[in-house]
N, C-alpha and C positions, 0 to 999 in steps of 0.2 A: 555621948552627949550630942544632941543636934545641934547645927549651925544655924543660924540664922538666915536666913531666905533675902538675899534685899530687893524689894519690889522696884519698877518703874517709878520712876515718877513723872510727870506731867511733862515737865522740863525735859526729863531725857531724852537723846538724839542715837539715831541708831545706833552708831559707833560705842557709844558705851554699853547702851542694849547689849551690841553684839560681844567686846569683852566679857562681859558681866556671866553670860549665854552661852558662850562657845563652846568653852571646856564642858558645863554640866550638860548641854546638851549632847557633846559628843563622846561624855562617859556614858550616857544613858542607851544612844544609839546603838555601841559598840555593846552594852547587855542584851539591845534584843536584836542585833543581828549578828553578832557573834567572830565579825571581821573589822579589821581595823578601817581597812579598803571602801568598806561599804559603810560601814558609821559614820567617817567621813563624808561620801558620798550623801549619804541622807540627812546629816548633820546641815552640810553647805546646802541643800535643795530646800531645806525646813528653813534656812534663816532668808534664804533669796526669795522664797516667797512670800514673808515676812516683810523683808525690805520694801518687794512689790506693793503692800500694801499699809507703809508704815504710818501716814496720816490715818489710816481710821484704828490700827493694830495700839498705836500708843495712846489712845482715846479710853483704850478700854480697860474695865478694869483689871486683870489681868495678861498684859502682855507677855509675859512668859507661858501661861497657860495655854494663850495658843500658838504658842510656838511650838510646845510640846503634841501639841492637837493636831496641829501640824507635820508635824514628825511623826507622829503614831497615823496618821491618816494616808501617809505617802508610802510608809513601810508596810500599811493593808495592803495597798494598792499594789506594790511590788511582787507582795504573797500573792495576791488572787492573777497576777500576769503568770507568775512562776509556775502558779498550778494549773492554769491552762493551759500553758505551753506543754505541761510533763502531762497534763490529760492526754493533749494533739498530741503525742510524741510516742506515748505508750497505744494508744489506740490504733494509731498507722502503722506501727511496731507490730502490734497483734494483728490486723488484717492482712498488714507485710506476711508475716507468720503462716496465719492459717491460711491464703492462699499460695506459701509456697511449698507446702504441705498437700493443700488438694490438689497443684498441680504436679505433683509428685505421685501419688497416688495416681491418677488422670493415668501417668506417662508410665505405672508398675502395671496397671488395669490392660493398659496398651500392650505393654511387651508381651504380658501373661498371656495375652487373647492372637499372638502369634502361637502356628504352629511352634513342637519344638526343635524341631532343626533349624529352624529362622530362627529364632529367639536364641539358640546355643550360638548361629553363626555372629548375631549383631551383637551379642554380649562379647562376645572372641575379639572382634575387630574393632567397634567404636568405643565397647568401655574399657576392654583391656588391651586395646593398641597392638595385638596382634596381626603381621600383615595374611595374605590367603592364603597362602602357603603354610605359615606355622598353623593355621586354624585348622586347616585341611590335613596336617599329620593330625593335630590333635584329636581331630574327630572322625580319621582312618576313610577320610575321603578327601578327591581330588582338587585343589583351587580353585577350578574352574565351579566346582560344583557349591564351594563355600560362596562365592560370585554370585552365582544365581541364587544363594538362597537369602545373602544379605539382600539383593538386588530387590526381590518379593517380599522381603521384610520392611527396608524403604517403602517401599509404594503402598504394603498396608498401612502403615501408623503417617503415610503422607497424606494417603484418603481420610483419616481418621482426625488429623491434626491442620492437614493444610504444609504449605510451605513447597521445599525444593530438597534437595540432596547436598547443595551448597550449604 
């Protein structure tokens, strides 16, 4: 069985407005936003702009009408920030992405285009923390000589990239 509605009247003064208002507007809030947190939130933002405009709001004939008009217009408003924001968010995400990706690629394109005694030496030392000595058993030649071939290997992908050895 439905309840009865009870409209404004002419007479009425916010404070009872807002009584009257409170509760169903903040059962209704917490349906479309799904938090208690936030139906309050937009509950109190829908009735204070309400108040802001209560001499022309209590003129009309429906003052709870746009109270809810109000509430449903702030809660758009909310949705299309949130989806911007997750647009901006996923977008810089995916360019995040696919340039950290071509520059990966960039710096495989790099290494591949070293000789491979360079490319065996700087893989030994800088990706797998071996010092020139362990590199140099490992590849049945002398320290000195994993040194010059890291050293050749720097300076190509420095000419290639820019920067320093620091």
């Amino acid at each position: 069985m439905r309840q009865a509605v009870e409209v404004a009247s002419e007479t009425e003064g916010f404070p009872e407005f807002y009584r009257r208002e409170y509760p169903r507007l903040a059962r209704a809030s917490l349906l479309l936003t799904g938090g208690v947190a936030d139906a309050e939130d937009l509950t109190q933002e829908a009735l204070a702009r309400v108040y802001e405009r209560w001499d022309q709001v209590s003129a009309m004939d429906s003052p709870d009408g746009y109270l809810y008009r109000t509430a449903l217009n702030l809660y758009r408003k909310a949705l299309r920030r949130l989806a911007v924001r997750a647009r901006v968010i996923l977008e810089r995400s995916e360019r995040d992405d696919l340039q950290v990706a071509e520059d990966r690629l960039e710096v495989l394109r790099a290494v591949a285009s070293l000789p491979r005694t360079q490319r065996e030496a700087l893989v030994l030392v800088e990706w797998l923390g071996f010092d020139a000595d362990e590199a140099g058993r490992l590849l049945g030649v002398e320290a000195v000589s994993v040194r010059a071939r890291l050293h050749r290997a720097r300076t190509g992908l420095r000419e290639r990239f820019g920067g320093n050895d620091g």
